[in-house]
KOLDO-149890 format. One record per residue (C-alpha): residue number from 1; x, y, z. Coordinates in pm, whole numbers, plus 50000, padded with zeros to 5 digits. Layout:
BEGIN
<r NUM, <X, Y, Z>>
...
//
This chain:
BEGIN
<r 1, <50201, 52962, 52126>>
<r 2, <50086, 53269, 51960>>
<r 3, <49754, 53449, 52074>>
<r 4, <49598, 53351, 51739>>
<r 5, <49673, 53052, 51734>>
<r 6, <49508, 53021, 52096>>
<r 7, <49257, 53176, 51953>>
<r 8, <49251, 52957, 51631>>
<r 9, <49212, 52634, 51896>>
<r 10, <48971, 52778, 52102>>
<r 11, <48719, 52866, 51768>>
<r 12, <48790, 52512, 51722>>
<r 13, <48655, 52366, 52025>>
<r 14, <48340, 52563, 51963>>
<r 15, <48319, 52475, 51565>>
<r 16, <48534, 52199, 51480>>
<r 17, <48323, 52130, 51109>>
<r 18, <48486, 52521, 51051>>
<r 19, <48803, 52385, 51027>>
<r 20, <48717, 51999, 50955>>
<r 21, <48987, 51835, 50697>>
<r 22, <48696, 51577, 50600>>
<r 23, <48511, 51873, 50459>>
<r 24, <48590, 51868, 50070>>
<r 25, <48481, 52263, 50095>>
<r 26, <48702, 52371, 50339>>
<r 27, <49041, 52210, 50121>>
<r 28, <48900, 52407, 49826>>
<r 29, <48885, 52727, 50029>>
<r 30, <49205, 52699, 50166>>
<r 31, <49338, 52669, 49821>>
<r 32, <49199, 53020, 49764>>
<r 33, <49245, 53191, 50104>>
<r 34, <49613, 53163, 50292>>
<r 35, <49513, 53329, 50605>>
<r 36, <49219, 53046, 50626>>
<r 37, <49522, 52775, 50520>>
<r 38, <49721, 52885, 50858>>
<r 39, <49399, 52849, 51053>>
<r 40, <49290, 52503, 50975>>
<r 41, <49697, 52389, 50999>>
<r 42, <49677, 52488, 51360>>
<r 43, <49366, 52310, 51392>>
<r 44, <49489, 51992, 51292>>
<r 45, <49846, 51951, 51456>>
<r 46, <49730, 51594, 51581>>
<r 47, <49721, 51469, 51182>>
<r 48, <50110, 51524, 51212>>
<r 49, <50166, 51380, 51517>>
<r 50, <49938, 51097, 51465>>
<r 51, <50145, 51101, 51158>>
<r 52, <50474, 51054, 51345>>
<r 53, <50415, 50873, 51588>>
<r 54, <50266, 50591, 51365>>
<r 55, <50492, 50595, 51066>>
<r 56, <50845, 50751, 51140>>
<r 57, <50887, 50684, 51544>>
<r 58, <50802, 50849, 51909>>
<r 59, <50893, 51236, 51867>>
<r 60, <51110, 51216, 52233>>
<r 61, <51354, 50960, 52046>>
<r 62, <51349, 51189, 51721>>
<r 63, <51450, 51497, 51950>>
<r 64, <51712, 51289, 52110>>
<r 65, <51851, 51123, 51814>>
<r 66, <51862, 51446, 51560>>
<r 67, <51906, 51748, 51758>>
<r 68, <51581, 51880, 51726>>
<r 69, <51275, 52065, 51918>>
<r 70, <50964, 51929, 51877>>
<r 71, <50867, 52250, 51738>>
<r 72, <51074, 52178, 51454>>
<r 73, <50920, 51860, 51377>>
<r 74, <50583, 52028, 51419>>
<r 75, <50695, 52325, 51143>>
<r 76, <50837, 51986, 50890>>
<r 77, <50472, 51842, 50964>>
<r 78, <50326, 52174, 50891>>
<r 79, <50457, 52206, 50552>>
<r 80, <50359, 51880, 50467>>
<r 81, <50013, 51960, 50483>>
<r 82, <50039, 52252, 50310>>
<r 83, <50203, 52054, 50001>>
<r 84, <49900, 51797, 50059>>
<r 85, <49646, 52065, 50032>>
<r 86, <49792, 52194, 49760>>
<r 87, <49823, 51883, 49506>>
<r 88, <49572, 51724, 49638>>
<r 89, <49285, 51642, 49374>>
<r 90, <48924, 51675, 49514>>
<r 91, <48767, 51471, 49246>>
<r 92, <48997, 51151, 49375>>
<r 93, <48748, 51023, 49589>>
<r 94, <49001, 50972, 49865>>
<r 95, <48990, 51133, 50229>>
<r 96, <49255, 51403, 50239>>
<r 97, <49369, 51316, 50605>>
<r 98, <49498, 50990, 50398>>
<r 99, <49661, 51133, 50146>>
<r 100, <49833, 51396, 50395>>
<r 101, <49955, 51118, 50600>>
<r 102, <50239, 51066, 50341>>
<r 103, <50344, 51408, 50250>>
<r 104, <50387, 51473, 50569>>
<r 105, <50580, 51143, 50643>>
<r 106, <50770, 51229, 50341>>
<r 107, <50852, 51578, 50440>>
<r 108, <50978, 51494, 50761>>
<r 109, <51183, 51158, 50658>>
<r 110, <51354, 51393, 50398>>
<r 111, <51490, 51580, 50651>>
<r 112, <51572, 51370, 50894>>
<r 113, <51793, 51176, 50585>>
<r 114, <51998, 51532, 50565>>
<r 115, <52077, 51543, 50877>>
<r 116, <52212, 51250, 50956>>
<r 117, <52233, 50849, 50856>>
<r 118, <51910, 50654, 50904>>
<r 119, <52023, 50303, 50968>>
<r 120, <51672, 50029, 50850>>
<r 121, <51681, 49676, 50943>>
<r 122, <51623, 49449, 50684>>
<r 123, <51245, 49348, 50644>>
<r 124, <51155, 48949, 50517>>
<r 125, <50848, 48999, 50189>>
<r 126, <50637, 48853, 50435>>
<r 127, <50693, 49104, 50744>>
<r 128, <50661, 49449, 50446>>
<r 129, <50344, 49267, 50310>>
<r 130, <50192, 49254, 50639>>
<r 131, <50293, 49653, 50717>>
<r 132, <50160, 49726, 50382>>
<r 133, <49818, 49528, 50459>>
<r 134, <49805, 49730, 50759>>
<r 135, <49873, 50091, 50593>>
<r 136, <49572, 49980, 50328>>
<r 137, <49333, 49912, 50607>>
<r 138, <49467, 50285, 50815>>
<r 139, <49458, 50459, 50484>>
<r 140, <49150, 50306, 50325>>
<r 141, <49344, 50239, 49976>>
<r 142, <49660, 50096, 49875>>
<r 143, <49900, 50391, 49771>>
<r 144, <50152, 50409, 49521>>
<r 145, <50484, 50221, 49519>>
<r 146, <50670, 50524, 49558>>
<r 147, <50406, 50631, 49875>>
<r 148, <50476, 50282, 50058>>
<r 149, <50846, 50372, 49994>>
<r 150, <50829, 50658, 50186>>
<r 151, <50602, 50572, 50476>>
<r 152, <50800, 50227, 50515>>
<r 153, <51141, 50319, 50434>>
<r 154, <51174, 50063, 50222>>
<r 155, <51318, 50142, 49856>>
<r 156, <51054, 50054, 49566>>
<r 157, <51212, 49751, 49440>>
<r 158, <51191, 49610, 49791>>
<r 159, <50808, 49680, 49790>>
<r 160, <50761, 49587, 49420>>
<r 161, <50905, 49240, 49496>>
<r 162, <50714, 49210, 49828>>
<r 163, <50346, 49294, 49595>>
<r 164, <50463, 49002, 49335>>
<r 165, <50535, 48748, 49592>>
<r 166, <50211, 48840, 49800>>
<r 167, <49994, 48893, 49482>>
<r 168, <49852, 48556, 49458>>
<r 169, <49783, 48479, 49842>>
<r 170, <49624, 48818, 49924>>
<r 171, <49383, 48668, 49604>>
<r 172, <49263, 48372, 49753>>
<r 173, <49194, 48563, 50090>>
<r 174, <48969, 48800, 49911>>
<r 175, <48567, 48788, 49870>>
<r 176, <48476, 48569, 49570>>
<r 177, <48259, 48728, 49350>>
<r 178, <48076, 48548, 49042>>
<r 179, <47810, 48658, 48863>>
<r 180, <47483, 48644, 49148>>
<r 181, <47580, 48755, 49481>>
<r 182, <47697, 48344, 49697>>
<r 183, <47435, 48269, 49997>>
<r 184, <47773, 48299, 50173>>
<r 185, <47877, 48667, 50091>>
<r 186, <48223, 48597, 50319>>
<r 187, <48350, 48312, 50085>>
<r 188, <48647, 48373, 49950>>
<r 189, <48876, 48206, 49670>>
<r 190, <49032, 47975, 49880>>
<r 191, <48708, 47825, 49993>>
<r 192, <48530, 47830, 49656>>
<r 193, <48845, 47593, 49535>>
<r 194, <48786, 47390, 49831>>
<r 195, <48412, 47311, 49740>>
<r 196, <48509, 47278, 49394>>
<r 197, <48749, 46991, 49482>>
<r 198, <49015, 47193, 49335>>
<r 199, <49404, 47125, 49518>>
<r 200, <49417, 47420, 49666>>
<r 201, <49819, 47342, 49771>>
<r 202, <49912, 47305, 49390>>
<r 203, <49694, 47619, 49331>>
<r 204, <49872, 47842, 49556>>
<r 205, <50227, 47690, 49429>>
<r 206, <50111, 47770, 49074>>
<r 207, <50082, 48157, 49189>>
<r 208, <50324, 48162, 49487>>
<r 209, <50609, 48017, 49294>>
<r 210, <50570, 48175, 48931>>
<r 211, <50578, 48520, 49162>>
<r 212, <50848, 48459, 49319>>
<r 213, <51051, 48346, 48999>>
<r 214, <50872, 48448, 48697>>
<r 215, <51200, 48642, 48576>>
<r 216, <51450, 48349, 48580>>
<r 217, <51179, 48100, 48434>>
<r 218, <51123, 48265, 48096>>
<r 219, <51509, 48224, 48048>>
<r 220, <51413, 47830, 48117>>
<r 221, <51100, 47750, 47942>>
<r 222, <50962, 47754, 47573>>
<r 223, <50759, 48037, 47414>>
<r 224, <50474, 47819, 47398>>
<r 225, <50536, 47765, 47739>>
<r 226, <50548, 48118, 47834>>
<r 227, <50234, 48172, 47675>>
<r 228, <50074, 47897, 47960>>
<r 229, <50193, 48096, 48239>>
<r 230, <50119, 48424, 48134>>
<r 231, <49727, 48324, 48077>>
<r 232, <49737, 48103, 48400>>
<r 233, <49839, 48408, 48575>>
<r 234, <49606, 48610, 48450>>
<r 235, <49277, 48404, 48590>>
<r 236, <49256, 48180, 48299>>
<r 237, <49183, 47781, 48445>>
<r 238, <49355, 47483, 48231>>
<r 239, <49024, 47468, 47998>>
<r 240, <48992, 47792, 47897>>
<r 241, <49402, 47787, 47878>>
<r 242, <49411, 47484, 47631>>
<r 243, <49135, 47646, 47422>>
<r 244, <49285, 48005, 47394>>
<r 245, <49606, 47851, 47312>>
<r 246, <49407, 47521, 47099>>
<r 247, <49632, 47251, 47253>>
<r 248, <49465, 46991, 47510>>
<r 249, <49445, 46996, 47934>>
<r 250, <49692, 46758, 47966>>
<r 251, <49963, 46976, 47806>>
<r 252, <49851, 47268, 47999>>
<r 253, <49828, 47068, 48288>>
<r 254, <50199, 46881, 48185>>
<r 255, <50387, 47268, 48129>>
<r 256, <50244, 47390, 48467>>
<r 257, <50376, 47075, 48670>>
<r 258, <50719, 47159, 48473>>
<r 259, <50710, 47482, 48575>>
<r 260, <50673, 47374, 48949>>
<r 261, <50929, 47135, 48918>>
<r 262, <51188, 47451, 48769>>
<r 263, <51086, 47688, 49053>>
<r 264, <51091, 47362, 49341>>
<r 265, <51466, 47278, 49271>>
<r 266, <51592, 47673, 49243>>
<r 267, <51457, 47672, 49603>>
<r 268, <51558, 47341, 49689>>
//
């Protein structure tokens, strides 16, 4: 290590804030000043390997597997944060150590694809919905399709098919919020449906099902048909449905069960 950069880490121990990526002021100066840029980078080598070690794998097997030093993944790291700093957008609202997390993923993965063949194993909706659950809670915010591609290694069609299917259930987990605040501010969907007296099985089949096959259904089904589904996935319920579309509950109620019945015997 060089002498400034000893001397970079040392400043830090003293005055971490100085060099604090949490600090909206210190991104903006290091869009400005380069010399300050190199400074804080040293400062915050644990963002890339915290980076590594959680998304990509242990940086022992990487050396191994790849031919490299770890000084090279540090440098790959390095210039991911420097491509983070730079399009990153202040005003987002989001915490830059976040949004570095997958440039500097992304940097690294690219390389590590050029140099030799990354072999995946193949991932069930449910086991990529559950790593994407968990990359929301690290991250505080759900990235973009193309971001989850990266930090998963999944491609985007995988993911977007993995959202569709999960969609509906992650919605009935969530806090229900209606007009005044519930005496029971951890209720969610589900259990509002259950104290309605709602059937919260055919519920979840409604959404779970019409996710799942929504593209192969509108080959099957009527226009008028179509137009049930699309408002029943949107939040409407079978009254406001039937008056949108001015036909009555029981032919709301009717196209949904034959829309079950469709999606039931494709996975039958």
């Amino acid at each position: 290590m060089s002498e400034h950069a000893v001397f970079v880490k040392q400043r830090l121990g003293k005055k971490k804030e100085q060099y604090s990526l949490y600090n909206m002021e210190n991104i903006r100066r290091c869009k400005e000043d380069s010399e300050y840029l190199g400074e804080v980078i040293l400062a915050n080598e644990d963002l890339i390997w915290h980076s590594v070690h959680k998304y990509i794998g242990k940086p022992e097997t990487l050396v191994k597997q790849y031919c490299l030093e770890k000084a090279d993944i540090l440098q790959l790291g390095r210039m991911g944060i420097i491509k983070a700093i730079k399009a990153f957008d202040i005003a987002r609202g989001v915490k830059f150590s976040s949004f570095a997390v997958i440039t500097i993923v992304r940097e690294i993965n690219c390389f590590l694809r050029d140099s030799g063949h990354i072999v995946r194993p193949t991932r069930t909706a449910t086991t990529i919905l559950q790593q994407i659950s968990k990359i929301e809670t690290d991250l505080g915010y759900l990235p973009t399709m193309e971001e989850l591609s990266e930090l998963l290694g999944e491609n985007v069609e995988q993911i977007k098919k993995a959202l569709d299917v999960g969609r509906p259930v992650k919605y009935l987990q969530e806090p229900y919020l209606n007009g005044a605040a519930s005496s029971n501010e951890a209720a969610t969907a589900m259990d509002v449906l259950k104290d309605e007296g709602r059937d919260v099985e055919e519920y979840v089949l409604d959404k779970l099902y019409v996710a799942a096959m929504l593209a192969q259904l509108q080959n099957q089904i009527s226009s008028k048909e179509w137009q049930v589904l699309q408002l029943r996935m949107s939040g409407y319920n079978q009254t406001q449905t039937a008056d949108f579309l001015n036909v009555s509950q029981m032919c709301v109620s009717r196209t949904m069960k034959k829309i079950q019945n469709i999606s039931k015997n494709k996975l039958s």
